[in-house]
NUDRENKOL-349460 format. One record per residue (C-alpha): residue number from 0; residue in three letters; chain; x, y, z. Coordinates in nm, 4 decimals. Layout:
<pts>
NUM ALA A X Y Z
...
</pts>
This chain:
<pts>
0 UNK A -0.2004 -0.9516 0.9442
1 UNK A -0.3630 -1.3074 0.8247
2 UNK A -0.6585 -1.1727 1.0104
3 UNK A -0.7004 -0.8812 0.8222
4 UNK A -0.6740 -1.0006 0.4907
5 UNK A -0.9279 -1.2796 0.5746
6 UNK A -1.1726 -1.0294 0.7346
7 UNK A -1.1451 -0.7550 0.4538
8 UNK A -1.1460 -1.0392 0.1484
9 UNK A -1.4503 -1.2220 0.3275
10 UNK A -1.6216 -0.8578 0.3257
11 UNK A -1.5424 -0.7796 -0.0282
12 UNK A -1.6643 -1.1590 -0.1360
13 UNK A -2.0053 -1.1147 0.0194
14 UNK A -2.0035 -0.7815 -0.0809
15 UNK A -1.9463 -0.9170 -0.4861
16 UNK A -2.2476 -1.1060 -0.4753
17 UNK A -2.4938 -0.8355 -0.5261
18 UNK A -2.2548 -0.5865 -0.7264
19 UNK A -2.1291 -0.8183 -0.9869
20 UNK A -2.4099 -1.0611 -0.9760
21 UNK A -2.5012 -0.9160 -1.3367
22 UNK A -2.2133 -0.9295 -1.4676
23 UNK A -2.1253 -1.2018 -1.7237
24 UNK A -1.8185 -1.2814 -1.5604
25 UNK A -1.9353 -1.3235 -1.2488
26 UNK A -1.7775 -1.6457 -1.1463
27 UNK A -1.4324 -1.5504 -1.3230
28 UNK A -1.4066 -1.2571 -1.0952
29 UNK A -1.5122 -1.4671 -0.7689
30 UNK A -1.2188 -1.7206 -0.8998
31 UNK A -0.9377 -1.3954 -0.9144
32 UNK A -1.0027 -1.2639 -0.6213
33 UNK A -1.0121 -1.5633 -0.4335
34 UNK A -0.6695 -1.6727 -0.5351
35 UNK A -0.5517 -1.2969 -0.4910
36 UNK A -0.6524 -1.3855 -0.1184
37 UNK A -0.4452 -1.6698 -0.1441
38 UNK A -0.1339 -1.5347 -0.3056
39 UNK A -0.1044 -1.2320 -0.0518
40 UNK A -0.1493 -1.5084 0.2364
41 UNK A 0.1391 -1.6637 0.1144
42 UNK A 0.3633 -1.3854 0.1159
43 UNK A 0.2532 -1.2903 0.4891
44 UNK A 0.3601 -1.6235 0.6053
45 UNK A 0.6240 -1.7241 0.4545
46 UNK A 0.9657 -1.7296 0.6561
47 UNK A 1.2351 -1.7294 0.4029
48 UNK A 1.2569 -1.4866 0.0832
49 UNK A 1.1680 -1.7473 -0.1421
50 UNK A 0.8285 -1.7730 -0.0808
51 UNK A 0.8106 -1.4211 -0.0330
52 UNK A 0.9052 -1.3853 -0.3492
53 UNK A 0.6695 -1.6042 -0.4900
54 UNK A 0.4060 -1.4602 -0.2892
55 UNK A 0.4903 -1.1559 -0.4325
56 UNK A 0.4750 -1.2320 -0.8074
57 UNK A 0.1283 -1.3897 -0.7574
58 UNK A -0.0018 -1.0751 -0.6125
59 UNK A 0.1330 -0.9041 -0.9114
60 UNK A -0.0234 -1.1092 -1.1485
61 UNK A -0.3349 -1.1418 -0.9823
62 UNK A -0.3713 -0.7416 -0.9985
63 UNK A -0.3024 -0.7660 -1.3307
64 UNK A -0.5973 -0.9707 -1.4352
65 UNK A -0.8379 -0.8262 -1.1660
66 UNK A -0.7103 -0.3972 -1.2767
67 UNK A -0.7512 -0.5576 -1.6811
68 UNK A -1.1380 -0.7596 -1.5331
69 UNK A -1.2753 -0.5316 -1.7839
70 UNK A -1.0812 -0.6307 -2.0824
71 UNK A -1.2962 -0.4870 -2.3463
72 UNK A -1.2244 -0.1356 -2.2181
73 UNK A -0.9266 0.0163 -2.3789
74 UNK A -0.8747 0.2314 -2.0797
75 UNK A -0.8640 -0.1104 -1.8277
76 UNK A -0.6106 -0.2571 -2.0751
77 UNK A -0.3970 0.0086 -2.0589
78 UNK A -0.4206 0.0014 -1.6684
79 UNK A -0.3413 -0.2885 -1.5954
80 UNK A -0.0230 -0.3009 -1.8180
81 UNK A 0.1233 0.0009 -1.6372
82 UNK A 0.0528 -0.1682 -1.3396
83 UNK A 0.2367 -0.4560 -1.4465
84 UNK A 0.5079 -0.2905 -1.6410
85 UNK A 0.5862 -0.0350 -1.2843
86 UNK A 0.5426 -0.3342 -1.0914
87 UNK A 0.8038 -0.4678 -1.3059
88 UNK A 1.0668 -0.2479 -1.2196
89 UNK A 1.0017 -0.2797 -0.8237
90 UNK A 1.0715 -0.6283 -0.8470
91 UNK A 1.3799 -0.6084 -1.0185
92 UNK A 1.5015 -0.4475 -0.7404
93 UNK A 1.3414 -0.6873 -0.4604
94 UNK A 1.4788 -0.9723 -0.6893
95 UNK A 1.8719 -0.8159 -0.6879
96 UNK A 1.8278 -0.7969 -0.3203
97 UNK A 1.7245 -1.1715 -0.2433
98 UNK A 1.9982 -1.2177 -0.4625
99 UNK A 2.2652 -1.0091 -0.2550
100 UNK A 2.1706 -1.1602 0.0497
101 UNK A 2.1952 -1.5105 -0.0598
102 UNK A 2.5823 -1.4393 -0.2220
103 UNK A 2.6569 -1.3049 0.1130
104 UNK A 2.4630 -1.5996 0.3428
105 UNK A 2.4205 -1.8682 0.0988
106 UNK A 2.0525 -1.8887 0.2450
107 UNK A 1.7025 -1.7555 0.2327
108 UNK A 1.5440 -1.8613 0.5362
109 UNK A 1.4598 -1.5467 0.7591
110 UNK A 1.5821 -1.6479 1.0807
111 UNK A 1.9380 -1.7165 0.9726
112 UNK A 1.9948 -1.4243 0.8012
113 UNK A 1.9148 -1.1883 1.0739
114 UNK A 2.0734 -1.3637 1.2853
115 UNK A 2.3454 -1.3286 1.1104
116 UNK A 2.3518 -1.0089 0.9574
117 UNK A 2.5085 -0.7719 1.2430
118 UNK A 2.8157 -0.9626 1.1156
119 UNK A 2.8123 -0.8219 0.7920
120 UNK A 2.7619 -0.4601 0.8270
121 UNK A 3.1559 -0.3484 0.8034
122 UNK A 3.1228 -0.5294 0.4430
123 UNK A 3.1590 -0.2979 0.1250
124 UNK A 3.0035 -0.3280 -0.2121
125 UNK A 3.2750 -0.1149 -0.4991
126 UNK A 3.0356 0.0364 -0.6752
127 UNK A 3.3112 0.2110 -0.9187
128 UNK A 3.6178 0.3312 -0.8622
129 UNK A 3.5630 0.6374 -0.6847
130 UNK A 3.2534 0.4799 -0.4877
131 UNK A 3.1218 0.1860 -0.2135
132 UNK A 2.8559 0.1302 -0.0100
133 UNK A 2.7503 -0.0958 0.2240
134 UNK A 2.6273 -0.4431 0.1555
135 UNK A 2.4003 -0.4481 0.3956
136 UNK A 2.2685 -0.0613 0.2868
137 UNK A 2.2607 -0.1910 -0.0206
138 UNK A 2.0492 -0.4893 0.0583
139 UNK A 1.8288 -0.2765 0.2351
140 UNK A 1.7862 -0.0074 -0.0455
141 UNK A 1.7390 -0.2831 -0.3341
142 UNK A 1.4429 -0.4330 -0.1082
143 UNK A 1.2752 -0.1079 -0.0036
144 UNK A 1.3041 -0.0797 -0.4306
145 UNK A 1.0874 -0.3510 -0.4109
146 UNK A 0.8320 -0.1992 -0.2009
147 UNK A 0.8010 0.1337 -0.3758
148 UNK A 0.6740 -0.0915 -0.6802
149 UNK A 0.4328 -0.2470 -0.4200
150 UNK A 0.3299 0.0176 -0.2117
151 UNK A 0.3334 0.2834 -0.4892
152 UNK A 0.5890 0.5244 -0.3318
153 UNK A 0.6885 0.7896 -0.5320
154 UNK A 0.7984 0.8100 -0.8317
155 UNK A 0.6610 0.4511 -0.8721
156 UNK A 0.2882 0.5560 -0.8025
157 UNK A 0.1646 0.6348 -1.0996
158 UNK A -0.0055 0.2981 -1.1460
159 UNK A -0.2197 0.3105 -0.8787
160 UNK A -0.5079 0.5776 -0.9788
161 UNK A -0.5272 0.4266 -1.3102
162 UNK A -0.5807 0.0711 -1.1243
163 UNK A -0.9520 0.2050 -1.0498
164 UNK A -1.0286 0.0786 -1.3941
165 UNK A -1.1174 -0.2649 -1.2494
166 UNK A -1.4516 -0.3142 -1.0342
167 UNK A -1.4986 -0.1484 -0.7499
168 UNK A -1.4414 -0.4934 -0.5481
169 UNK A -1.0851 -0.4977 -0.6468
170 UNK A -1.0315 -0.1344 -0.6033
171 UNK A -1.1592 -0.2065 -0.2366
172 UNK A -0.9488 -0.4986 -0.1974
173 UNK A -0.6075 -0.3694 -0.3463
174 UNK A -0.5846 -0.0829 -0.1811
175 UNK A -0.7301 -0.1890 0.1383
176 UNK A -0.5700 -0.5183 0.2558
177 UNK A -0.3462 -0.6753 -0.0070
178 UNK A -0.1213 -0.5560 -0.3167
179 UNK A -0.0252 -0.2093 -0.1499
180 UNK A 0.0178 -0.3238 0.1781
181 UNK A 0.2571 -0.5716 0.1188
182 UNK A 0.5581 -0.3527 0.0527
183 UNK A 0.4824 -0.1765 0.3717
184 UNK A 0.4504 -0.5462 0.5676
185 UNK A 0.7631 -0.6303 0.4278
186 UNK A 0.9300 -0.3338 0.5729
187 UNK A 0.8361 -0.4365 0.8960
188 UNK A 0.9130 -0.7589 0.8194
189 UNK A 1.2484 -0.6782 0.7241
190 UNK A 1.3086 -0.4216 1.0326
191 UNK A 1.6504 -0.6315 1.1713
192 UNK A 1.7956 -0.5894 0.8564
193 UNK A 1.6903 -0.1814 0.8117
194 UNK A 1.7765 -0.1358 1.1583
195 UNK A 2.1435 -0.1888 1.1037
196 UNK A 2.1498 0.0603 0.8142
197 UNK A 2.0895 0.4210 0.9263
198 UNK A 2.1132 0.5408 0.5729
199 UNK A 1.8461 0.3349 0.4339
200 UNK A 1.5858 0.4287 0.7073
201 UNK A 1.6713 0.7754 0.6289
202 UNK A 1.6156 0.6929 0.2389
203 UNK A 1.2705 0.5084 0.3747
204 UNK A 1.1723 0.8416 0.5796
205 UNK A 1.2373 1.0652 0.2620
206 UNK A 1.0575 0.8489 0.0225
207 UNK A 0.7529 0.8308 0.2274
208 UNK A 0.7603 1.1798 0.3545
209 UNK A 0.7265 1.3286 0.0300
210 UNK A 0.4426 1.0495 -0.1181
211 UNK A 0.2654 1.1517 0.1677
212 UNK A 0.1739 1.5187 0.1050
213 UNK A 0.2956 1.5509 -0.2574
214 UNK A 0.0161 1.2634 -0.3539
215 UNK A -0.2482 1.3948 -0.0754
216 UNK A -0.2184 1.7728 -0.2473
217 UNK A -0.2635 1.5516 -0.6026
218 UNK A -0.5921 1.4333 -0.4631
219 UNK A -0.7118 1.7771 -0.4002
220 UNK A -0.7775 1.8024 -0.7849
221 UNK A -0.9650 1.5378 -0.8482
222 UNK A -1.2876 1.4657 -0.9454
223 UNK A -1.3534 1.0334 -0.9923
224 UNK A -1.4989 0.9525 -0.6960
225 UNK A -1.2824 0.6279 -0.6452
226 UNK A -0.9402 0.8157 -0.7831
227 UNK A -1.0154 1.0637 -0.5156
228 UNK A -0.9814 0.7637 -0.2492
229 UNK A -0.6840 0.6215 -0.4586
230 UNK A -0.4808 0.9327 -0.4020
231 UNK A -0.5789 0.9367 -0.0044
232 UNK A -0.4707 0.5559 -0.0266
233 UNK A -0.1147 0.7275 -0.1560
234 UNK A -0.1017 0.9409 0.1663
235 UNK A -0.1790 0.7028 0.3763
236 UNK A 0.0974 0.4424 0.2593
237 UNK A 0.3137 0.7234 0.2612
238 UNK A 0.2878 0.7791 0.6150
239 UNK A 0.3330 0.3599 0.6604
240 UNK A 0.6593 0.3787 0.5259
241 UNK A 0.7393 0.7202 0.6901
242 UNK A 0.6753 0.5318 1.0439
243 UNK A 0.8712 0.2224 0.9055
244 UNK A 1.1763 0.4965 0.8405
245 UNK A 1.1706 0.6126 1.2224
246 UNK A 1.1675 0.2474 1.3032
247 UNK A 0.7892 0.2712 1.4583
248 UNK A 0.6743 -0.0746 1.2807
249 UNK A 0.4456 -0.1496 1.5218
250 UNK A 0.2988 0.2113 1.4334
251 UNK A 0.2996 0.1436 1.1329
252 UNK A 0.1394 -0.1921 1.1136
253 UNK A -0.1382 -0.0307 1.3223
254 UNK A -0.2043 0.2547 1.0800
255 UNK A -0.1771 0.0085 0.8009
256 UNK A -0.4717 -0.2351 1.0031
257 UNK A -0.6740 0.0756 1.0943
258 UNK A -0.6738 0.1732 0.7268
259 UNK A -0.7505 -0.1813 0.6055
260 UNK A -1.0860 -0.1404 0.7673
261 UNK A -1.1907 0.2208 0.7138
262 UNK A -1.0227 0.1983 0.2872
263 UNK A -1.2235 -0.0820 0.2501
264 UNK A -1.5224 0.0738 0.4081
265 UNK A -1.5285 0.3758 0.1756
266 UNK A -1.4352 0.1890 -0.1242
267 UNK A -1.7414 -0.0303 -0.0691
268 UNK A -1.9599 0.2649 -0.0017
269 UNK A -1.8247 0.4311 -0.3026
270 UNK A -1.9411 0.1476 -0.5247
271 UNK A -2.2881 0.1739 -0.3964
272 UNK A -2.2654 0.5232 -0.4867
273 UNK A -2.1840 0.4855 -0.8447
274 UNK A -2.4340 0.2059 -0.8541
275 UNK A -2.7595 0.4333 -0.7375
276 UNK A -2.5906 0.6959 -1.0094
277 UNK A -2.5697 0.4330 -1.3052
278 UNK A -2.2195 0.4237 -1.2657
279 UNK A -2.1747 0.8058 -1.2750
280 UNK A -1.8399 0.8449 -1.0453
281 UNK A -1.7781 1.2701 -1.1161
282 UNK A -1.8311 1.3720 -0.7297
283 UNK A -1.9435 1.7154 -0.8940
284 UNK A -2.2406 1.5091 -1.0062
285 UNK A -2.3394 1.3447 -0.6922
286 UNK A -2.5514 1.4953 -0.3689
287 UNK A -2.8114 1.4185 -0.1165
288 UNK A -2.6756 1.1092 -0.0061
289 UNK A -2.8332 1.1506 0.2677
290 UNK A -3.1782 1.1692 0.1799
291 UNK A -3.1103 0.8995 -0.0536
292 UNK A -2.9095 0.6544 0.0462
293 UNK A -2.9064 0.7199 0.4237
294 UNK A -2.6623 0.4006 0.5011
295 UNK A -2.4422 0.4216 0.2585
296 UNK A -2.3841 0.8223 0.4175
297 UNK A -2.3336 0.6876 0.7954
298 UNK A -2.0685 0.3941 0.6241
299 UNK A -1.8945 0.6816 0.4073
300 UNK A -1.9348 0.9574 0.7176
301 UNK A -1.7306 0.6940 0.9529
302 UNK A -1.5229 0.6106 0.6891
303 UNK A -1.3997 0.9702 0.6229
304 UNK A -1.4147 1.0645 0.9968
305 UNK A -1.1870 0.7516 1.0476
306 UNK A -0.9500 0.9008 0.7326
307 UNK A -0.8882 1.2180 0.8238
308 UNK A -0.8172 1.1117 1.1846
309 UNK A -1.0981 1.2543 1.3810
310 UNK A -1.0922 1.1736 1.7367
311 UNK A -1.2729 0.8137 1.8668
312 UNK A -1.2017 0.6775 1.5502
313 UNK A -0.9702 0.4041 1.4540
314 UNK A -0.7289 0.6732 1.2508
315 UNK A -0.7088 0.9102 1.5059
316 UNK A -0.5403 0.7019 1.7228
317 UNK A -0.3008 0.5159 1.4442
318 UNK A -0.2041 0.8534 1.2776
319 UNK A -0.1216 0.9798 1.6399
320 UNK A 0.1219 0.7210 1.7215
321 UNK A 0.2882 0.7591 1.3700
322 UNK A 0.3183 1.1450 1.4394
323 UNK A 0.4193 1.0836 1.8032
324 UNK A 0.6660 0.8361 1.6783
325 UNK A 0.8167 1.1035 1.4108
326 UNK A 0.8268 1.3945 1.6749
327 UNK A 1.0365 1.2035 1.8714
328 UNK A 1.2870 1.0576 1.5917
329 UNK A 1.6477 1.1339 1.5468
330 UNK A 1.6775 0.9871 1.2051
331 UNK A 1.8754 1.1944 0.9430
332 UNK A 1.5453 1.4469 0.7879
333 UNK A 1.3271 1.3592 1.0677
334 UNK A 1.1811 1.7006 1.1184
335 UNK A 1.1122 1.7560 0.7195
336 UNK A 0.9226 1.3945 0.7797
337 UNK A 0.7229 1.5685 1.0815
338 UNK A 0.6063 1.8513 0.8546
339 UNK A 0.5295 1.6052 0.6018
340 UNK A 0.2564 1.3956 0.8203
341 UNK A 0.1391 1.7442 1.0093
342 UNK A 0.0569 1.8933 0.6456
343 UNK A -0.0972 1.5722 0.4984
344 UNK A -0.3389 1.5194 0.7769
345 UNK A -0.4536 1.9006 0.7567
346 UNK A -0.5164 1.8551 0.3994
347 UNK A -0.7183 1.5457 0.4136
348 UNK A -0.9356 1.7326 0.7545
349 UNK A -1.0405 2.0292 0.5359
350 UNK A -1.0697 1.8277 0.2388
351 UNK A -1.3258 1.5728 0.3750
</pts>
């Protein structure tokens, strides 16, 4: 994971130097993003939920000041608080998690607690008087709240088209290899814990299943070149945490690697794009990008090929080990999950 986030910042840094270089704050922007880098390296390695935690807040902040680069635009202002304000509530919930888990273990170190936590699963939470759950459900459910802030699951999304307000950079970097993959990455993390709850990986499988094709159908209707890409970044986190709620983490790490590379990719190409247009980003606007800007097609052509899962590329063989994974599943709405990924990947292959 530390390799990906190195590979796709480096890309995105060298890649700043010619857009931005004319911007007057060019060396501001070179300062957020290189402490975003550092703030979602500290949350991959940390081993105990307090630096996760902290980790996690400095991502948050960070994409507040990168989505809000712009600050003079009304529109960026207003991004970048909704941003903060839904990541807001996502934490909340990660927050009253850590906090469960440490009344229960007294601890925060990873290793402990999962070693531990098979222990604690006949524990009960009274919820009221007519209701209990869990502990460890609980637990489980208040950090997967967490990562719907993160990772923009449903109905918690709503921040993340409105994020394209910042530079293209950012948009390439956020969505690619940092901020939204780190709900997803904690999932996995987290997988000895969610394993012992059969209820919260169902909760996980629903989520996801219906951020994947409800936000791939919203992208069908829109027009902003890097909003269109924003809603496909929806889908494609959808079907993370789908995999994550069948308990395939190691398919969904892969997907969420193969889609570092190929998000990135388009994002980049996209900025070209609205470059050679004068920043113009309506796709009804744009054609012959062929003729015109004949690398920028063959980046955006494997880009999209890798997307929508085409075989040889890099998505065709993540997606198929997610779908593989979810055929096979016996988790509580399993075969509504199946549907889910079978429908979303159809949509983005006649889309694209």
């Amino acid at each position: 994971m530390m390799i990906v986030v190195n590979f796709v910042s480096l890309m995105v840094h060298i890649y700043t130097i010619g857009y931005m270089h004319k911007d007057p704050g060019y060396h501001r922007f070179f300062c957020y993003i290189s402490l975003f880098t550092f703030a979602m390296l500290s949350l991959v390695m940390s081993n105990n939920f307090l630096q996760l935690f902290f980790g996690w807040e400095a991502v948050g902040v960070m994409s507040y000041l990168l989505i809000g680069f712009w600050y003079t635009k009304e529109s960026a202002i207003k991004a970048n608080f909704k941003a903060f304000i839904i990541n807001r509530i996502g934490d909340m919930f990660l927050i009253l998690g850590i906090a469960l888990l440490f009344s229960i273990f007294g601890t925060l170190d990873y290793e402990y607690i999962f070693n531990n936590a098979e222990s604690i699963t006949s524990n009960t939470v009274v919820l009221s008087s007519s209701f209990e759950i869990s502990s460890l459900t609980l637990a489980c459910l208040l950090l997967f709240g967490g990562a719907m802030g993160k990772s923009a699951q449903m109905p918690l999304h709503v921040w993340l088209p409105d994020s394209m307000e910042g530079p293209t950079p950012i948009s390439a970097l956020i969505h690619a290899a940092t901020m939204v993959t780190a709900g997803v990455f904690m999932l996995a993390r987290m997988s000895p814990l969610f394993e012992l709850s059969k209820s919260a990986l169902s909760f996980v499988l629903i989520i996801g299943s219906i951020t994947a094709i409800s936000t791939g159908l919203l992208g069908l209707v829109q027009y902003d070149i890097k909003r269109v890409i924003a809603y496909s970044t929806l889908s494609q986190l959808g079907y993370m945490v789908v995999a994550a709620g069948v308990s395939a983490y190691s398919a969904s790490l892969f997907h969420l690697m193969t889609h570092a590379f190929f998000k990135a990719l388009l994002f980049l190409a996209a900025g070209s794009v609205i470059v050679a247009l004068h920043h113009e980003q309506d796709i009804r606007k744009m054609g012959g990008l062929r003729s015109k800007l004949p690398i920028t097609y063959i980046t955006s052509l494997i880009g999209s090929l890798a997307l929508i899962g085409f075989p040889g590329f890099s998505g065709f063989f993540s997606k198929d080990a997610l779908i593989e994974a979810v055929s096979h599943s016996s988790v509580y709405a399993s075969d509504f999950a199946y549907y889910c990924v079978l429908i979303g990947s159809y949509n983005f292959f006649i889309h694209i």
